[in-house]
C-alpha positions in Angstrom: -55.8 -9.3 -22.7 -53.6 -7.5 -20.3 -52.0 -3.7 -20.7 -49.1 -3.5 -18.5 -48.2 0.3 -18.0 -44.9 0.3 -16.7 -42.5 1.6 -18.4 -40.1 -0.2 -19.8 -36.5 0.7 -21.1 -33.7 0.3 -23.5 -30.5 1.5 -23.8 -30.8 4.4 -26.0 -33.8 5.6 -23.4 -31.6 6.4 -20.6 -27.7 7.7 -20.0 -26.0 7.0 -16.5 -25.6 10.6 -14.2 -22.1 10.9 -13.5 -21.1 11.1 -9.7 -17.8 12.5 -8.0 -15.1 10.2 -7.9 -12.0 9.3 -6.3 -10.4 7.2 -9.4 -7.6 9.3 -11.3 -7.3 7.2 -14.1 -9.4 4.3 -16.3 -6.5 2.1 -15.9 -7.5 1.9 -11.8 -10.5 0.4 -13.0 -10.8 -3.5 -12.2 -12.8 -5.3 -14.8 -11.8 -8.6 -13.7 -14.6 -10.7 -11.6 -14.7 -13.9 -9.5 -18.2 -16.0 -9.5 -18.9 -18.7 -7.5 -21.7 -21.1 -8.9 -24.3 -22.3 -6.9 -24.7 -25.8 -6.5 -21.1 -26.9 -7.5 -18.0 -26.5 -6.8 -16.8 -24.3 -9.4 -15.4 -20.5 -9.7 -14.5 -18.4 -13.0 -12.4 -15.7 -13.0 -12.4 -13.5 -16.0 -14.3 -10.2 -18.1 -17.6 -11.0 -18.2 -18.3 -10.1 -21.8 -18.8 -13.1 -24.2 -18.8 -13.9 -27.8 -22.0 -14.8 -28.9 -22.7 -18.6 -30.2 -23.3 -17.5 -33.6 -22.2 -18.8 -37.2 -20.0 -15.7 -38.0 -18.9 -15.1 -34.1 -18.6 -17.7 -31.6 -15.3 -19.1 -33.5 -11.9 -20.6 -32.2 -10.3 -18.0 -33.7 -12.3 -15.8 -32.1 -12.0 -17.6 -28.6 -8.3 -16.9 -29.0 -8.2 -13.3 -29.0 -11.2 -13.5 -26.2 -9.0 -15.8 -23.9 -6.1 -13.7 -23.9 -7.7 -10.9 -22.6 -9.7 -13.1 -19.9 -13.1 -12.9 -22.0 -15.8 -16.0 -22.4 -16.6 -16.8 -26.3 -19.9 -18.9 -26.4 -18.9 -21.5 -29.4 -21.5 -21.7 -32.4 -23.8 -24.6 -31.5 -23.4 -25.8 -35.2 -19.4 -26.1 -34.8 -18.6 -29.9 -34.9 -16.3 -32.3 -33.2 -13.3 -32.2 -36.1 -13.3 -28.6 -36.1 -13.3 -27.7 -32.0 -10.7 -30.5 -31.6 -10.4 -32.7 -28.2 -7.7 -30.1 -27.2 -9.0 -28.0 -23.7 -9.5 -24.5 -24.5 -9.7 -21.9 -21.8 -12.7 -19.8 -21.4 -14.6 -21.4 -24.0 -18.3 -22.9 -23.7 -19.9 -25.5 -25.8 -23.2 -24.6 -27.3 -26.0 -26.8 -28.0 -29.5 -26.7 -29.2 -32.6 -28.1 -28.6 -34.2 -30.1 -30.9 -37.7 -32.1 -31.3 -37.0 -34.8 -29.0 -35.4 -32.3 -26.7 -32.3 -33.7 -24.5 -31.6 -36.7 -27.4 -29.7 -33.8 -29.3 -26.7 -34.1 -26.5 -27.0 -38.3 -26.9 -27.8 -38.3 -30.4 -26.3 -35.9 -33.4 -24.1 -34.2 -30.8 -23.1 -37.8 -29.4 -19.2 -37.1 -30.5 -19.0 -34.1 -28.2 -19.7 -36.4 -25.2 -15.6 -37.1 -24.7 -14.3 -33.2 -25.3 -17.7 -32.0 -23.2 -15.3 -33.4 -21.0 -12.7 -30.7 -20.3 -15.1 -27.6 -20.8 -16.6 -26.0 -17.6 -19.4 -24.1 -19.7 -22.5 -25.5 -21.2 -24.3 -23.3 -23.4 -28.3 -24.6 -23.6 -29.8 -22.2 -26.4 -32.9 -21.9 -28.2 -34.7 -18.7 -29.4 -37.7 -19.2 -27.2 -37.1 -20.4 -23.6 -40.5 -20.3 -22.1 -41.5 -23.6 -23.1 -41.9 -26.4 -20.4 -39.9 -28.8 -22.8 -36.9 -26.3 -22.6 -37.2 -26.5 -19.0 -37.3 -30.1 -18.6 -34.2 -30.3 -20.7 -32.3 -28.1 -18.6 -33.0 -30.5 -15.6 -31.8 -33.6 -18.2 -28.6 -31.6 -18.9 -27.8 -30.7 -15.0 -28.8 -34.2 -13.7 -26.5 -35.7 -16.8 -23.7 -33.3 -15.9 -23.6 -32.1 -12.2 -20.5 -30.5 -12.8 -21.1 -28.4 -15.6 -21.8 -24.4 -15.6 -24.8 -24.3 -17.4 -26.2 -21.1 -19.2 -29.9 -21.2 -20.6 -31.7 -18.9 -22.6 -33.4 -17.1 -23.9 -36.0 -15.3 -21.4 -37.3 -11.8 -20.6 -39.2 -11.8 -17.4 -38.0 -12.3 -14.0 -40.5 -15.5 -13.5 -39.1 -17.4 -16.5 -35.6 -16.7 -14.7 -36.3 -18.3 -11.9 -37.8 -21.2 -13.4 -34.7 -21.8 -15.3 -32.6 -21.5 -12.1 -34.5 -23.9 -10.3 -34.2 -26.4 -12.8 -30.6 -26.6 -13.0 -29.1 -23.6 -14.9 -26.3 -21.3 -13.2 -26.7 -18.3 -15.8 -29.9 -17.1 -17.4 -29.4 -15.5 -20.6 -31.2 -12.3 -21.1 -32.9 -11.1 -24.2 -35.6 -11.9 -27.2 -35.7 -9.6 -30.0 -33.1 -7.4 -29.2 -29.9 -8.4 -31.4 -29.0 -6.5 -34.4 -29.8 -9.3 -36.7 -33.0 -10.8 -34.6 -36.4 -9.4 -36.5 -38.9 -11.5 -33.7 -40.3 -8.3 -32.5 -40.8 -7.6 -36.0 -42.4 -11.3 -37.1 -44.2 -12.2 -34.0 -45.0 -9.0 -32.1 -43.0 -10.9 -28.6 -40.3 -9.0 -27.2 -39.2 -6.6 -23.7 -37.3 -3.6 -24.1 -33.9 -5.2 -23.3 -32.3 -2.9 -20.0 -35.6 -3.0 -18.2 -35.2 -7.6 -18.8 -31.7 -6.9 -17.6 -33.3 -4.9 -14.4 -35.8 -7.1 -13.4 -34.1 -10.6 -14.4 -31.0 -9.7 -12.5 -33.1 -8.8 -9.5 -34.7 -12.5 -9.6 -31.6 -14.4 -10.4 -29.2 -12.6 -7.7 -32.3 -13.7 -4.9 -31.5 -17.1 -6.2 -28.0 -17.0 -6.2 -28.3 -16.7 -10.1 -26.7 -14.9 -12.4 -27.9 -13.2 -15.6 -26.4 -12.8 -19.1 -27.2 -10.1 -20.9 -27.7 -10.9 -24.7 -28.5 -8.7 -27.9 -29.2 -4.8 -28.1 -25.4 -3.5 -27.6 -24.5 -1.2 -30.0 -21.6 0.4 -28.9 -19.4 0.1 -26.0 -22.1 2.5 -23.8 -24.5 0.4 -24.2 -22.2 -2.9 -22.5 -21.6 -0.6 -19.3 -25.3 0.1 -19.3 -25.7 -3.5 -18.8 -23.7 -3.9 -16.3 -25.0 -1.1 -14.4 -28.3 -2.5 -14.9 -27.4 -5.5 -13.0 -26.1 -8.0 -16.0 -23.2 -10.2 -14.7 -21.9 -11.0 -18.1 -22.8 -9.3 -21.5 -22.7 -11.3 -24.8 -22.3 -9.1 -27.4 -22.9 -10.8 -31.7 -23.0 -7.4 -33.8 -20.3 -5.2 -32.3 -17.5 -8.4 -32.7 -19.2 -8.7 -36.4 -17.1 -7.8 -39.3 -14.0 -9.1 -38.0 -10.6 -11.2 -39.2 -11.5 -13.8 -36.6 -15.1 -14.0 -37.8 -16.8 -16.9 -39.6 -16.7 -16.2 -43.7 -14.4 -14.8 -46.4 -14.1 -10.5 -46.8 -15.8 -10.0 -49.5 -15.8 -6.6 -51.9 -18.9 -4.6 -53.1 -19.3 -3.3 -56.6 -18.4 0.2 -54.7 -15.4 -1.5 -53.9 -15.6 -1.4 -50.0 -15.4 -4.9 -48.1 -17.3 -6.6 -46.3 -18.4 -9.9 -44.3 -21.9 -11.7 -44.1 -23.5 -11.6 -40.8 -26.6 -13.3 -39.9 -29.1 -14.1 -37.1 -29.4 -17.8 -36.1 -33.0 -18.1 -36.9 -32.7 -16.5 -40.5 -33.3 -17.9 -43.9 -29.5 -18.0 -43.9 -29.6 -20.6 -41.2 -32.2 -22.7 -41.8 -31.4 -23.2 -45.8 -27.9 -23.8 -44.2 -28.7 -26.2 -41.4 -32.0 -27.6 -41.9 -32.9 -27.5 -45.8 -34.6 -24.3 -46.1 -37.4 -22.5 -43.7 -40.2 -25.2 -42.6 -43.8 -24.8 -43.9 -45.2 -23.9 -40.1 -42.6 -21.1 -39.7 -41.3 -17.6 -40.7 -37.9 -16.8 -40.5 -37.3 -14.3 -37.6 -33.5 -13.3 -38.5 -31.9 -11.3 -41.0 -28.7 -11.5 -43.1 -26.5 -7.9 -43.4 -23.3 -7.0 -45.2 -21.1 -5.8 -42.1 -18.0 -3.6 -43.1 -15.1 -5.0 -42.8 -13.2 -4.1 -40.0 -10.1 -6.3 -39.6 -8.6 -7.6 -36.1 -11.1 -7.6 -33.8 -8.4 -6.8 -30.8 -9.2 -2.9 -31.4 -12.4 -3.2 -30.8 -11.8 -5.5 -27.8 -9.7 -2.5 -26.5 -12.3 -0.1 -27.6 -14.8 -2.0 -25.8 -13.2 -2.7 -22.7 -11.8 1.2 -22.4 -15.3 2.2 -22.4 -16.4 0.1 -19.7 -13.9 1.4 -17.8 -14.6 5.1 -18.4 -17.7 4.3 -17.6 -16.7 3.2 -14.1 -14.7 6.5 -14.1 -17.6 8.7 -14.2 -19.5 7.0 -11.4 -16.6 6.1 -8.7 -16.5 2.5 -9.3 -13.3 1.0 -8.9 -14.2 -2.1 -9.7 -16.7 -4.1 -12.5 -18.4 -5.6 -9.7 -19.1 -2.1 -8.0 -21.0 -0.5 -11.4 -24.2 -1.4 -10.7 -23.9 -0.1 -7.1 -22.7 2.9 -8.4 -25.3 3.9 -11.3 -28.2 6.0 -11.5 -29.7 6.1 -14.9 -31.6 9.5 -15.8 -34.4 8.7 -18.9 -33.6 10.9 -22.1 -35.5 11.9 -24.8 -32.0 11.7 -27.0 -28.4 10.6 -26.2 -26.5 11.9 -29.2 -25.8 14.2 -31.7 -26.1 13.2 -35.1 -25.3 16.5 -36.5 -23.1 15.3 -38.3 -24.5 11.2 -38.9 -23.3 9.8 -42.3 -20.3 11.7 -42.7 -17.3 9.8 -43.5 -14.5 10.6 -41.1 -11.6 10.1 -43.3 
């Protein structure tokens, strides 16, 4: 057994110190970024914030709205062939999973995505615990399979595990265990890292690698994304805060209150696995949750929402461009970031 005493941070444990600044308005602000890949020949120029590859989130209709405005959506790894169409999407990634004979799930059930893997740059390789040796072995199946693919893997927490994942093949690390809004793993098996401090020392690893990191899980509001990219992430993925939308997965439904809602769950929740696989397996618990999310219709305003508080964000420290955040931020630990005088209180 082994205490380690460092401390370790989230979002809601620090705020970023403001700095004088030259930029006179949020619309100076460049959020756009170029990123070359090591290894192939391949650039992608876009917002680095993605839609996460869940059920109720990583959906075409989503990807849409995310494409026009330069974003990545991560497709749900359950999505099949009929419904994702042969047709080339822009900034879109195909997600896949890992099953028990590891890379077979790319020849075998996914076998019909071989032809439209075709015209998509991104690779999504995701399972909820990457720090098994079979994960990494199927990383270096994937990237010897498809040498021309941008391959993100996930998901890890410590800057060792990132490397590993680099070496074998992947081009983005994605960041994060237990931290999503609908992930209870912290609360099942005790694992977890408080998610800005993975962000901190991941980044570090990946960038002396020539890697890049993806933040994923623990955003809560649009704070919370620039924090990420001050802390180093490259691209955020958010699930949660794109929730509740039009372009999510699932019907609005109406509570006996009368206020409407949609069903949003975690990937590894009951929800799932009675979905996907026949109900939760005898030598497992389920470490997700399923929540009623309010409804809250086209999810374009809170794309703008988002994106103009990344960008105030960038105000308040002198950073003219996405790229130049985490050059410009110094966090300053807090014992509380808001008032919730008045918490609860409906606004209308």
């Amino acid at each position: 057994m082994i205490i380690d005493n460092d401390v370790k941070l989230d979002y809601c444990d620090v705020l970023i110190r403001p700095k004088r600044s030259t930029l006179e308005s949020r619309k100076d602000v460049d959020l756009h970024r170029t990123f070359s890949f090591k290894g192939i020949n391949k650039e992608w120029t876009g917002i680095p914030i993605v839609a996460a590859n869940m059920d109720t989130v990583g959906t075409l209709e989503m990807a849409k709205v995310l494409s026009d405005n330069d974003m990545l959506t991560c497709l749900s790894k359950h999505a099949t062939p009929t419904e994702i169409g042969s047709q080339h999407r822009k900034n879109m990634a195909l997600s896949f999973g890992m099953n028990e004979d590891g890379y077979d799930i790319l020849l075998g059930k996914y076998a019909p995505f071989i032809k439209i893997a075709k015209d998509y740059s991104f690779f999504c390789l995701d399972v909820a615990n990457g720090y098994s040796q079979k994960f990494v072995d199927f990383v270096k199946e994937v990237r010897s399979e498809w040498q021309d693919k941008i391959i993100i893997a996930g998901n890890v927490v410590t800057a060792e595990m990132t490397e590993a994942l680099l070496l074998a093949g992947a081009n983005i690390v994605k960041i994060g265990i237990g931290s999503g809004a609908v992930c209870t793993t912290r609360r099942v098996a005790g694992v977890g890292f408080p998610q800005l401090s993975a962000i901190m020392e991941c980044s570090d690893s990946a960038h002396s690698l020539g890697g890049l990191v993806m933040a994923d899980g623990g955003c809560t509001c649009p704070g919370d994304v620039a924090k990420s990219f001050g802390g180093g992430a490259d691209f955020v993925m958010l699930g949660g805060m794109l929730s509740g939308h039009d372009e999510c997965d699932g019907k609005v439904k109406m509570t006996n209150t009368g206020k409407k809602y949609k069903v949003f769950y975690g990937m590894s929740s009951e929800t799932a696995m009675n979905k996907y696989h026949g109900g939760v397996a005898t030598y497992r618990a389920s470490e997700g949750k399923t929540i009623k999310v309010p409804y809250r219709g086209p999810v374009i305003e809170t794309v703008k929402h988002i994106l103009g508080g990344v960008r105030s964000a960038c105000t308040y420290v002198g950073a003219r461009r996405l790229k130049d955040l985490p050059k410009c931020t110094t966090f300053v630990r807090v014992n509380r970031q808001l008032n919730n005088a008045f918490e609860g209180i409906d606004e209308s």
